[in-house]
N, C-alpha and C positions, 0 to 999 in steps of 0.2 A: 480563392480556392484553387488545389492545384489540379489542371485537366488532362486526361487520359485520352490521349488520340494515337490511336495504333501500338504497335509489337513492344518499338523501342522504348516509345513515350512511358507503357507499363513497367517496363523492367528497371530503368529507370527513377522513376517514380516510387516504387519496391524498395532499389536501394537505399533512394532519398529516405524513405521512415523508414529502416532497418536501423540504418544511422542513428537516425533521430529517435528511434524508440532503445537501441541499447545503448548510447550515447549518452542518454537522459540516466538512463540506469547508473550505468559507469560513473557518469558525473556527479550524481548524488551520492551513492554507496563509497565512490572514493572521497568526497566531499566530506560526508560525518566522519567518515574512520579514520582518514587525516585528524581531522579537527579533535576528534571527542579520544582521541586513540595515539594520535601522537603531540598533536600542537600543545592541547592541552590535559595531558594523560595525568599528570600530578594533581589537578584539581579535580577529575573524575575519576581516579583510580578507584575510590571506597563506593563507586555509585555502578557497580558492576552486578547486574541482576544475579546471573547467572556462573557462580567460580570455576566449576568442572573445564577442563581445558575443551578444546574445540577438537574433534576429529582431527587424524594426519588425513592432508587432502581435501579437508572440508572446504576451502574456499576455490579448490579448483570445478570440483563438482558444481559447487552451486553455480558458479560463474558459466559451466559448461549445460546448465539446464536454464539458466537464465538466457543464453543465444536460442536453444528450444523456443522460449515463451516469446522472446520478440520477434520471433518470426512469423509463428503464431498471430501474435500483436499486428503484426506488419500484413497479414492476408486480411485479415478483417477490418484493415484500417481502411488498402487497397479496395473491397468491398464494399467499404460504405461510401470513395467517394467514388467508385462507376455507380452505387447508387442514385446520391448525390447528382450526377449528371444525367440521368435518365429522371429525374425530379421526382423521385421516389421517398428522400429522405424530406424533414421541415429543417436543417440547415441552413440559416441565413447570413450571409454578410455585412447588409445593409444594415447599421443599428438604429435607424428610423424606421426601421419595418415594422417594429412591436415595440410597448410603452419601455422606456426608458427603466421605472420600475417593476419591469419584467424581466430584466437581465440576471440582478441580483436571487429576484424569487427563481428563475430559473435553473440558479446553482444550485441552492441552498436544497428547493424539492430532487433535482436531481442526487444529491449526495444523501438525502435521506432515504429515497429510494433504492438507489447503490448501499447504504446502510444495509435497509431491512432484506434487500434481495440478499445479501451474504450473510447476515447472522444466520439468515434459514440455511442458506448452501451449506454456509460451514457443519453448521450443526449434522446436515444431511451425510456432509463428507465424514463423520465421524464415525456415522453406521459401521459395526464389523466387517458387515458384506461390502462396504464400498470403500471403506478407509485404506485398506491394502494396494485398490489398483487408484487408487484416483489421489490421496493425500497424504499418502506415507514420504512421498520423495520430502515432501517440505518439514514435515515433522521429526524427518534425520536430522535435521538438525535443530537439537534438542540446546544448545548452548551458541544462540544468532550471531549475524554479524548482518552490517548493510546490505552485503554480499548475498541475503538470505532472502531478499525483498522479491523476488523475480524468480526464485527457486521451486518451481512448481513442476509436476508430472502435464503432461503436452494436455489430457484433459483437462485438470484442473484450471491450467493454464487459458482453455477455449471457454470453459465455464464462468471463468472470473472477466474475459475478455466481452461476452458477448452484449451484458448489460446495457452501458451505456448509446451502445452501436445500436440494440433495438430501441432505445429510448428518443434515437435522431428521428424514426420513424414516426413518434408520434407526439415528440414535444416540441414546438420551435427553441432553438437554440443557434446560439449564435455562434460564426465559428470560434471564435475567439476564447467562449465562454466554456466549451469544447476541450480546446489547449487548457485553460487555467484549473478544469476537473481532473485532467492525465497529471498535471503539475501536483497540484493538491495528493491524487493519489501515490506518485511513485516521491516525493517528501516526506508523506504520511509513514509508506511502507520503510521507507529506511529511518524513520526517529522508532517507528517502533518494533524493529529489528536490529538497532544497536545494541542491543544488548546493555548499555550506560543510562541511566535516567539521567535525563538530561533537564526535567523540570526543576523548578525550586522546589524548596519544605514548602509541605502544607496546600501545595497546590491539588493535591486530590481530591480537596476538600473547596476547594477555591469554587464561587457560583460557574465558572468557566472549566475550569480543569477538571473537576468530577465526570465532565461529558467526554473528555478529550481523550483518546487512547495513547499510550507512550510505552517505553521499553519496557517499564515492570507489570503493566498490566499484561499485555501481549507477549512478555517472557515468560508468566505463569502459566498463559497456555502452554507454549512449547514444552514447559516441564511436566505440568499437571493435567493436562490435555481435555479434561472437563468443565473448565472452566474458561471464562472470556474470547467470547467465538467475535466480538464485535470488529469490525475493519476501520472506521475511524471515531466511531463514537461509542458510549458504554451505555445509553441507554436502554439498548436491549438487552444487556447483559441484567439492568438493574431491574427493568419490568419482569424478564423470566426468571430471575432467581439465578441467575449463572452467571455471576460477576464471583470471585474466588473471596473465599471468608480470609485470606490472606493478605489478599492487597493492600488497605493499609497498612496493616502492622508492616509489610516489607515495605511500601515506599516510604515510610516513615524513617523504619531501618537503614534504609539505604540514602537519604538524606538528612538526618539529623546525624550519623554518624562523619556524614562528609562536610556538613558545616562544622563540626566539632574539630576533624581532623586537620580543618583550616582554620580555627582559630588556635589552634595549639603550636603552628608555622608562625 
């Protein structure tokens, strides 16, 4: 774990996850839009949720409130590990400290938690009175790209930021196990802002894939805005009733058209 001793040490320190938190961004969002956009643009062309062109400018914006939110990202990461040093957080190293099968349970309840904590946020951000100053920056863009993952208004941005950081406080976790939830979530955030469905046919449906969120579920939000508030699973969409009476029929659309269009190649 990395230690914070004096002026230079923090500033330092600051950079190092500035880096590494829009680094990770960069690296992903360019990662799928390479891949899904140009490597293999011919095989996903027909699996394109959203047609309406993109905003002139819209990837510079996003890109320009995405430095916003890692920075953001970057204070409170800084804060949790002077936490961390003053022995405040349950952050451990040692992976002999706690059962071996505590590691995995410790993801899985964390990302459930982070689940249900934002199907409620979202929901909340939709309010009239709050949607204007707190969620509108993200829902400009109405037609995503990778670019769109980290595109959030500076609140939003501290709202979505703060979950996991209170959860060091009260759940042992490992650092490591820490890294592979920030991985999970900024991987997550760019397959389901590609705007490309990038699953097989039929996976919606799959015992797996009905839980999993991807481009078309989470591009229906962006269009329909009442429907599928979920971050990386749909079961709260499907317990509350706000999963979109859409979804299959579009994923379906949007993958049985594109096997067709390849077997006709």
């Amino acid at each position: 774990m990395i230690q914070i001793n004096g002026p230079a040490s923090f500033w330092l320190t600051a950079l190092f996850f500035f880096i590494a938190i829009f680094g990770r961004y960069v690296l992903f969002s360019f990662l799928f839009w390479w891949l899904f956009k140009v490597s293999m643009k011919d095989q996903f062309a027909h699996r394109a949720v959203q047609t309406r062109p993109r905003k002139p400018g819209q990837d510079r914006r996003e890109i320009g409130w995405s430095v916003l939110t890692s920075l953001i990202f970057t204070a409170i990461a800084l804060g949790v590990i002077l936490a961390y040093q003053e022995g405040y957080t349950l952050i451990y190293t040692d992976l002999a400290a706690h059962a071996t099968l505590w590691y995995p349970i410790s993801i899985l309840l964390v990302l459930f938690i982070h689940e249900t904590y934002y199907y409620w946020l979202h929901r909340w951000m939709h309010r009239p009175g709050v949607y204007r100053w707190v969620h509108k920056t993200h829902h400009d863009s109405i037609t995503t790209s990778p670019w769109t993952a980290f595109s959030f208004h500076p609140i939003e941005s501290t709202l979505q930021a703060i979950v996991i950081p209170i959860l060091t406080f009260v759940l042992p976790l490992h650092i490591s196990a820490v890294g592979i939830l920030l991985l999970i979530m900024t991987f997550s955030s760019a397959i389901n802002h590609l705007n490309t469905e990038i699953y097989p046919r039929d996976f919606d449906r799959h015992w797996l894939g009905r839980w999993l969120i991807g481009a078309t579920h989470h591009g229906l939000h962006h269009s329909q805005f009442r429907f599928n508030f979920g971050l990386y699973f749909t079961f709260w969409d499907k317990w509350m009733k706000t999963e979109s009476p859409d979804f299959h029929m579009l994923f379906e659309e949007k993958t049985r058209k594109a096997d067709r269009m390849k077997s006709l190649k």
